[in-house]
C-alpha positions in Angstrom: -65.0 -18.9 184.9 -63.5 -22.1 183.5 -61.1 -23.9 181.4 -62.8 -24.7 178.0 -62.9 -28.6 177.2 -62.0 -28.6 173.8 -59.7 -31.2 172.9 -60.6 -34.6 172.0 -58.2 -38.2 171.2 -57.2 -36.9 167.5 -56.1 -33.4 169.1 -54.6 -35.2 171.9 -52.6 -37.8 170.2 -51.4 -35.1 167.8 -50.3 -33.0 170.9 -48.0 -36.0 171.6 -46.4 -36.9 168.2 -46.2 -32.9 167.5 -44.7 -32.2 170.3 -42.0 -35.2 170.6 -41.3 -35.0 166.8 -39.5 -31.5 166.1 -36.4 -31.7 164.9 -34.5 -33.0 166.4 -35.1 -36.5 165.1 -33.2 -34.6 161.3 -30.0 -34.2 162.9 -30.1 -36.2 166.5 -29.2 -39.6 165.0 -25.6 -38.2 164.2 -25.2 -37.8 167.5 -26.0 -41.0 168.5 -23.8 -42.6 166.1 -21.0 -40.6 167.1 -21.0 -41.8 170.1 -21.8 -45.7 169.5 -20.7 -45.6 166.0 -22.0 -49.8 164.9 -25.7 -50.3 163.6 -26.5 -52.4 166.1 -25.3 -49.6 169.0 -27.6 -47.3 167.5 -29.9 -50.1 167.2 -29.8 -50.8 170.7 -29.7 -47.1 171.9 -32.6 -46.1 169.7 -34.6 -48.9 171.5 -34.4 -48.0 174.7 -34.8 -44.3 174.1 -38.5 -45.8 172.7 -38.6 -48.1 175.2 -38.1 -45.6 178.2 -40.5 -43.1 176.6 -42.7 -45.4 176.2 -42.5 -46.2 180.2 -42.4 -42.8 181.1 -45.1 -42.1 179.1 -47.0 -44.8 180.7 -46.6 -44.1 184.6 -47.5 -40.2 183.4 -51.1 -41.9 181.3 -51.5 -43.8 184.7 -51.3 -40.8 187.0 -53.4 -38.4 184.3 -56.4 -41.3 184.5 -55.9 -40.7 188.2 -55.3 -37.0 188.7 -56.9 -35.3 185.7 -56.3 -31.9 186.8 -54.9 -28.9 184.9 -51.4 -28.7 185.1 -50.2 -32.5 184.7 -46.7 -33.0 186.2 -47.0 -30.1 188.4 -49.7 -31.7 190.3 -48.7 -35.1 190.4 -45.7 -33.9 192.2 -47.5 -32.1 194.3 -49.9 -34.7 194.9 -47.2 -37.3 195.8 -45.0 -35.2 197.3 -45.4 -32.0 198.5 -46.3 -28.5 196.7 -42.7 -27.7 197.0 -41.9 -30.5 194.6 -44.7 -28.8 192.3 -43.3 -25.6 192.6 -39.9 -26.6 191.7 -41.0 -28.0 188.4 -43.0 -25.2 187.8 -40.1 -22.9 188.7 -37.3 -24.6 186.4 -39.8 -24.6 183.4 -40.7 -20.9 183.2 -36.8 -19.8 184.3 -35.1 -22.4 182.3 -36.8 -25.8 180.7 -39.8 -25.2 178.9 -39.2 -21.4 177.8 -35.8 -22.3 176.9 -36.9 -24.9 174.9 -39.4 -23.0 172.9 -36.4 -20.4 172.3 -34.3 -23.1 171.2 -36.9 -24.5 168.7 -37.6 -21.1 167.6 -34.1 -20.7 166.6 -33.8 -24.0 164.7 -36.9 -22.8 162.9 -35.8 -19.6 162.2 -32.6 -20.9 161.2 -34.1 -23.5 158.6 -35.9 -20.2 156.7 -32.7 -19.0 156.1 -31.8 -21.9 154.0 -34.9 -20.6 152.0 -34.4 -16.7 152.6 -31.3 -15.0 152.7 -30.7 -13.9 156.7 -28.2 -12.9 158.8 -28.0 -13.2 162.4 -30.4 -10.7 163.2 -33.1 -11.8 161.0 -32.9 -15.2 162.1 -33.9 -14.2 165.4 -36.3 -12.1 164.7 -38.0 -15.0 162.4 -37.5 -17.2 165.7 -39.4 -14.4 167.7 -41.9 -13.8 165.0 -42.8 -17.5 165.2 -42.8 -17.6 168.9 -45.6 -14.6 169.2 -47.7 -16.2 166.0 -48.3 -19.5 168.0 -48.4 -17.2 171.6 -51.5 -15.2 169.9 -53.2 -18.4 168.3 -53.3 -19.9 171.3 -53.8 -16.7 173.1 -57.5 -16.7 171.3 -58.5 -20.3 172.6 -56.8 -23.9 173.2 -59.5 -24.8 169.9 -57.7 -22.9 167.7 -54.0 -23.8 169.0 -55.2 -27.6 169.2 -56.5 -27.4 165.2 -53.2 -25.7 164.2 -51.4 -28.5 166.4 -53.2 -31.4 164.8 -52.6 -29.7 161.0 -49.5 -29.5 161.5 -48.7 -32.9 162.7 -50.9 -34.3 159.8 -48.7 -32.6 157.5 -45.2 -33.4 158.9 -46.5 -37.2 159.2 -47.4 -37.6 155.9 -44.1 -35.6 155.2 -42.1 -38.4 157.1 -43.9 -40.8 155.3 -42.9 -39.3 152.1 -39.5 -38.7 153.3 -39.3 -42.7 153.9 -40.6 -43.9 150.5 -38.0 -42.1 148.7 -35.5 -43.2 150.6 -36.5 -47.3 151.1 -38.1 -46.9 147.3 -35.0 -45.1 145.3 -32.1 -45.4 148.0 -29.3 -47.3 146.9 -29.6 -50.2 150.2 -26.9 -51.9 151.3 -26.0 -53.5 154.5 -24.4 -51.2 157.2 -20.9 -51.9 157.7 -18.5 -50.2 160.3 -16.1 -48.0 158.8 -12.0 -48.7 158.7 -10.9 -48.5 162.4 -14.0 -49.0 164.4 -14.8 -51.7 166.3 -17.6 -53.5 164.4 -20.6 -55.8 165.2 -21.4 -57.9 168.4 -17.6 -56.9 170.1 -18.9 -53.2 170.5 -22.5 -53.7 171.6 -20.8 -55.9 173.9 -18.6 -53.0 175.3 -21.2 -50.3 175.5 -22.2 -50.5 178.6 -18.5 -50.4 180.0 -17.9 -46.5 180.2 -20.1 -43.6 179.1 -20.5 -44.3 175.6 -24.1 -46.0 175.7 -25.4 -43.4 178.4 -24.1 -40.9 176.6 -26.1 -42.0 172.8 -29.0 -42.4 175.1 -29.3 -39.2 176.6 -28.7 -37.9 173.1 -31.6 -40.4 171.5 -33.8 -39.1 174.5 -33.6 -35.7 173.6 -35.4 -36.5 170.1 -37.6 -37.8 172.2 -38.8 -35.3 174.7 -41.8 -33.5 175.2 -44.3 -36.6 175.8 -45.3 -35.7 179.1 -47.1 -31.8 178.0 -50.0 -33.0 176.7 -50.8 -33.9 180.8 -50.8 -29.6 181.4 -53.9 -29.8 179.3 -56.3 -32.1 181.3 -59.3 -29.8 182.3 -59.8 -28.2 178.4 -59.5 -32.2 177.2 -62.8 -34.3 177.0 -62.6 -37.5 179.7 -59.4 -36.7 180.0 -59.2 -39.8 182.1 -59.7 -41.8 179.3 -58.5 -39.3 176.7 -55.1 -38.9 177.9 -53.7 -41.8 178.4 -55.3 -43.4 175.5 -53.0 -40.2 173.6 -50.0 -40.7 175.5 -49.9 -44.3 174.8 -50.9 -44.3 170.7 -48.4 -41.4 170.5 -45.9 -42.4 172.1 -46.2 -45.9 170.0 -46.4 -43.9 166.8 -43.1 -41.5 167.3 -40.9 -44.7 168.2 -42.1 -46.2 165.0 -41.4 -43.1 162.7 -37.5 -42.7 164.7 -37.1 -46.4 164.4 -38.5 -46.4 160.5 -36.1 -43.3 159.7 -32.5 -44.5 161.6 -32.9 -47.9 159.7 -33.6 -45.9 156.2 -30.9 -43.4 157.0 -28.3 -46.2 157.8 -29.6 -48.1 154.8 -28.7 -45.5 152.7 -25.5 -44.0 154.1 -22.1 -45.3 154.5 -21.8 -45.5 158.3 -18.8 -43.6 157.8 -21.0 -40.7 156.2 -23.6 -40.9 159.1 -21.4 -40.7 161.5 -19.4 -37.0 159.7 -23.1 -35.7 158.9 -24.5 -32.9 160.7 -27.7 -32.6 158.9 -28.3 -36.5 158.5 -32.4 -36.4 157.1 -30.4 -33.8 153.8 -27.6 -35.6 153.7 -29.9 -39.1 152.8 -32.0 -37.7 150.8 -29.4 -36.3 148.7 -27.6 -39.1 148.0 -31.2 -40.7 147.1 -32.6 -38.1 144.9 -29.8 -35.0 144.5 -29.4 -32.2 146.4 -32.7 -30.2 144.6 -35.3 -32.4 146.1 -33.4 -33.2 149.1 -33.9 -28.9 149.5 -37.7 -30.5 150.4 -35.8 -31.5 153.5 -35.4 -28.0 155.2 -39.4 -27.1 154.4 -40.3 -30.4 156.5 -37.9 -29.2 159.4 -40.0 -25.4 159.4 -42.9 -27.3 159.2 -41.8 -29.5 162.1 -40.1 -27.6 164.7 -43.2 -25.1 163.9 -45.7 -27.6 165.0 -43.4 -28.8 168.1 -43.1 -25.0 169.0 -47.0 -24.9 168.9 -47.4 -28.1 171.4 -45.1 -26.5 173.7 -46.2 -23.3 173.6 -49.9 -24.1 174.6 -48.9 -26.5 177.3 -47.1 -24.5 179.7 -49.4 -21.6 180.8 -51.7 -24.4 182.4 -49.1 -25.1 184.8 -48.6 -21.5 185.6 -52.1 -21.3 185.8 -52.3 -24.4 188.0 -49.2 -22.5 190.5 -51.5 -19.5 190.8 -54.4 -21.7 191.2 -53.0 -22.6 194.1 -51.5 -19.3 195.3 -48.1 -20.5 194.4 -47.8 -17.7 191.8 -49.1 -14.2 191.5 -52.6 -14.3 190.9 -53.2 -12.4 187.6 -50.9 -15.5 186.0 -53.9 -17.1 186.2 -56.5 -15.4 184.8 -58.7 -16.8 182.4 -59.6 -14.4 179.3 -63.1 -13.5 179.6 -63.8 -14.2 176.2 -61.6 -16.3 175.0 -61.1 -19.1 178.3 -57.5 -19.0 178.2 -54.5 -18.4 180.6 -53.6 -15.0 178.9 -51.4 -13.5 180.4 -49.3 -16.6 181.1 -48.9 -17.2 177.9 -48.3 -13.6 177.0 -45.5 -14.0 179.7 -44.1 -17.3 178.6 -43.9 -15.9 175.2 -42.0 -12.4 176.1 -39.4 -14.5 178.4 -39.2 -17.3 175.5 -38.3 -14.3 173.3 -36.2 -12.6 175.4 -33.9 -15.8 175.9 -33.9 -16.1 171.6 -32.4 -12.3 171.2 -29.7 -12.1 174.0 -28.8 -15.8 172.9 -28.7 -17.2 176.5 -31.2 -20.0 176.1 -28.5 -22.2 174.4 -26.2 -22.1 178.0 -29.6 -22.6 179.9 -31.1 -25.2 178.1 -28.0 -27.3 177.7 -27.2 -26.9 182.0 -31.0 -27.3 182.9 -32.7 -30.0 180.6 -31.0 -33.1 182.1 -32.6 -32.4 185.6 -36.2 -33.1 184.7 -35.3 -36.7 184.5 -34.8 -36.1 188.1 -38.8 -35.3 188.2 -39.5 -38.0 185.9 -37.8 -40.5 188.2 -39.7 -39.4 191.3 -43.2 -40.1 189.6 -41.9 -43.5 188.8 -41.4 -43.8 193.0 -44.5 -41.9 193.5 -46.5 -44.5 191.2 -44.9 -47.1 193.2 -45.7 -45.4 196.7 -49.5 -45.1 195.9 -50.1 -48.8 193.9 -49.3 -50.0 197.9 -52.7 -48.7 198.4 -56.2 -50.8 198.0 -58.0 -48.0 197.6 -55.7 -46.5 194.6 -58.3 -47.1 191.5 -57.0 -45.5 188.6 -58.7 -46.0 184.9 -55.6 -46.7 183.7 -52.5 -48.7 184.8 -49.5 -48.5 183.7 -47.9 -52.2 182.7 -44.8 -53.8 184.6 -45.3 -53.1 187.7 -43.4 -52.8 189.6 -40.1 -53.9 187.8 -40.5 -51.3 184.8 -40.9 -48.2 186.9 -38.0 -49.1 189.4 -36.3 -49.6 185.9 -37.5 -46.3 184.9 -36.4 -44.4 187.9 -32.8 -46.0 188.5 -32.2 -45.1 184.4 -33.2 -41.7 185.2 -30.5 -41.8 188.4 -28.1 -43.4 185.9 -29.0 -39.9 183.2 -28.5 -37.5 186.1 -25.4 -38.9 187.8 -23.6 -39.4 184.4 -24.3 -36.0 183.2 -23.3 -34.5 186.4 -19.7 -36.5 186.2 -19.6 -35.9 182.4 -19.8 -32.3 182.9 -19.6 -31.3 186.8 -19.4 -27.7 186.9 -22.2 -26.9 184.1 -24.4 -29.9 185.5 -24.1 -28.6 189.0 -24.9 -24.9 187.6 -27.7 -26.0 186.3 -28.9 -28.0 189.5 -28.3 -25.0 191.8 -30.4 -22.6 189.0 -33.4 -25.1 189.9 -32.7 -25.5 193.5 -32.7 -21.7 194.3 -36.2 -22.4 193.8 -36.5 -23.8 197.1 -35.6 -20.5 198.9 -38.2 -19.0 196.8 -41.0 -21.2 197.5 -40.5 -20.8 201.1 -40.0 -17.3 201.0 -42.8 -16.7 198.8 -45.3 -18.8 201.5 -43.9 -16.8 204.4 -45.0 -13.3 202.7 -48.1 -14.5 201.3 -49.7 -17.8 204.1 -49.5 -20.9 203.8 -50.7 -22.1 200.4 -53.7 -23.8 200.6 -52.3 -27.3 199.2 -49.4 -27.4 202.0 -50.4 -31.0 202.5 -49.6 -33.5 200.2 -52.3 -36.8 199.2 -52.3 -39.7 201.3 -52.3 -42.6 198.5 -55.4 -43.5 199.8 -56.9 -39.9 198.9 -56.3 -40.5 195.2 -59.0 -41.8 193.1 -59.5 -42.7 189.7 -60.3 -39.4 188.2 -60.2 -37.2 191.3 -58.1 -35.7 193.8 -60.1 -35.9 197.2 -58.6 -33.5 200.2 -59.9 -34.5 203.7 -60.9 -30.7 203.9 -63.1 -31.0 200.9 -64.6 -34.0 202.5 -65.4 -32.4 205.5 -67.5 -29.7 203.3 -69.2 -32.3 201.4 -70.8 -33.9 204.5 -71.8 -30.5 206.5 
């Protein structure tokens, strides 16, 4: 039995704005400015948050034209590197990353509804949950149906955006952004950013609105070409979400005081009331249910195929990936990844986990930039696409994600180092885990001059082809 390919470049690309723009992108910018409070810091920072997902994006388009294979990241690790790698990706995003990010969406969402329905605590969990299962059981019935909910909900929350932006270029009261009484303004603070934590700091926060970009990569064997498809996606989507953040940080500071951007904690209301009046700018809190909905809904139908792609390869038990006999779908992953995800919304823990985990998959990100770079030394490395700079953008790319990691582990040591050790202990697993059960059957990684556009060629499987 196989995957079902089911997804072409409009449910693709949709995967990759839906999933990046949740949101986060309502309340993140406040965060930025706090910490680079000037329009032309958050300028700056909002930039090269686009401009490194926009690279990262890239190398992951390159390696998906290369290695279309179910699982995405998982494999390229593994591919490069070593299963071990693979597993340890896989391992922090069921334990910590992806579930906990799911829960934490969930919670935003369910948190939004109660700005439309009275709830207390209780009842805004059990909206997050509720949420959680609805998108677990669409996309427990096929990746058709989850895709079609995925690309109607990113239609909506699009033209929502768009919306959102006309009122507030078209009835906004503009002016020019001016730093408020006692803050350092124009050129002398962009100047000092990079002196201290201040700009790494905005840019870790700007990433976060960002993230996701890389999950549409899980889905490779239910997506049509997904050489081609992919990173065709990956690179329109990715161009389309830095336009929206860009569009909506220049309308936000356009119509706020800088000094009222940078108090806000619900920046996307507090514009829109000071545009329209605080009974439109209610609007606001449907478009963040109908957002984080459709993130949750990306999310939630990417990570079974990795799970499926671990027990694929005997790196997880085996009924994680069985395949629905009707249906074609990684059930009971998802079933799993959506009774963990819940579990971490009621007992409240995915808040601590989320916030000591998420910085470390820039750690993975980095090594695919080196991995990239390892394999492009080869001749015989044909991929359909290639990523541009090379290789001055990806050694870029990696030594920003170094600069992420370090700065967050010196920022917050005993947290950050938590965290690292909650993915590390995933090492002892792996190797305990291949001790009771053989050696997995992908114990070696590629050579670069295995890898093929399109294909992932083992010298074993070679060996078969010519008996």
């Amino acid at each position: 039995m196989t995957l079902t390919r089911s997804i072409g470049i409009v449910q693709a690309t949709a995967m990759v704005v839906g999933t990046i723009v949740g949101s986060s992108i309502f309340v993140q910018p406040s965060e930025v400015s706090r910490a680079v409070p000037s329009f032309a810091g958050m300028l700056l920072v909002w930039i090269a948050a686009g401009a490194l997902t926009w690279f990262g994006a890239s190398i992951c388009a390159e390696l998906s034209s290369a290695l279309p294979k179910t699982g995405g990241v998982y494999v390229f690790l593994r591919e490069m590197f070593s299963p071990a790698a693979g597993f340890l990706w896989g391992w922090a995003m069921f334990w910590s990353m992806h579930s906990g990010i799911i829960a934490a969406i969930a919670m935003v969402f369910g948190r939004y509804a109660a700005t439309i329905a009275p709830l207390n605590d209780l009842g805004i969990r059990l909206v997050a949950v509720a949420g959680i299962l609805v998108l677990s059981a669409i996309n427990y019935i096929g990746v058709r149906p989850g895709s079609a909910v995925q690309t109607a909900l990113t239609i909506t929350k699009i033209a929502a955006i768009g919306v959102l932006l006309a009122l507030l270029l078209g009835l906004g009261s503009l002016h020019v952004p001016a730093a408020p009484a006692g803050i350092a303004s124009g050129g002398a603070l962009a100047a000092g950013l990079l002196r201290g934590g201040a700009f790494l700091r905005a840019l870790v926060a700007g990433l976060f609105a960002f993230g996701g970009w890389h999950m549409v990569t899980y889905a490779a064997e239910e997506t049509r070409d997904p050489a081609r498809t992919i990173p065709r996606a990956l690179m329109i989507g990715s161009a389309v979400v830095v336009v929206i953040y860009l569009a909506l940080n220049a309308a936000y500071l356009l119509v706020l005081p800088l000094g009222d951007v940078l108090k806000s904690t619900h920046i996307a209301f507090d514009a829109t009331t000071a545009t329209v009046g605080p009974r439109t700018a209610s609007a606001i809190s449907v478009l963040v249910l109908v957002s984080s909905f459709g993130a949750m809904s990306g999310i939630v139908l990417a990570g079974p195929r990795v799970y499926y792609a671990m027990a694929e390869d005997r790196l997880l038990f085996g009924w994680m990936g069985a395949l629905h006999p009707k249906y074609r779908t990684p059930y009971l992953a998802t079933v799993v990844q959506g009774v963990w995800s819940s579990f971490l919304v009621l007992t409240g823990t995915y808040g601590v986990i989320v916030s000591r985990v998420v910085y470390t998959e820039w750690i993975f990100f980095g090594a695919l930039a080196v991995g990239v770079m390892r394999l492009r030394r080869s001749p015989t490395y044909r991929p359909a696409f290639r990523a541009w700079g090379f290789p001055i953008v990806p050694a870029l790319f990696a030594l920003t994600c170094l600069a992420i990691v370090a700065h967050q582990i010196v920022s917050d040591p005993r947290e950050s180092l938590i965290g690292l050790g909650l993915v590390l202990v995933g090492l002892p697993v792996y190797y305990l885990w291949r001790s009771a059960h053989g050696r997995d059957r992908l114990s070696q990684p590629l050579l670069p001059a295995e890898v093929h556009a399109g294909a992932a060629v083992r010298p074993e499987q070679r060996q078969d082809h010519h008996r």
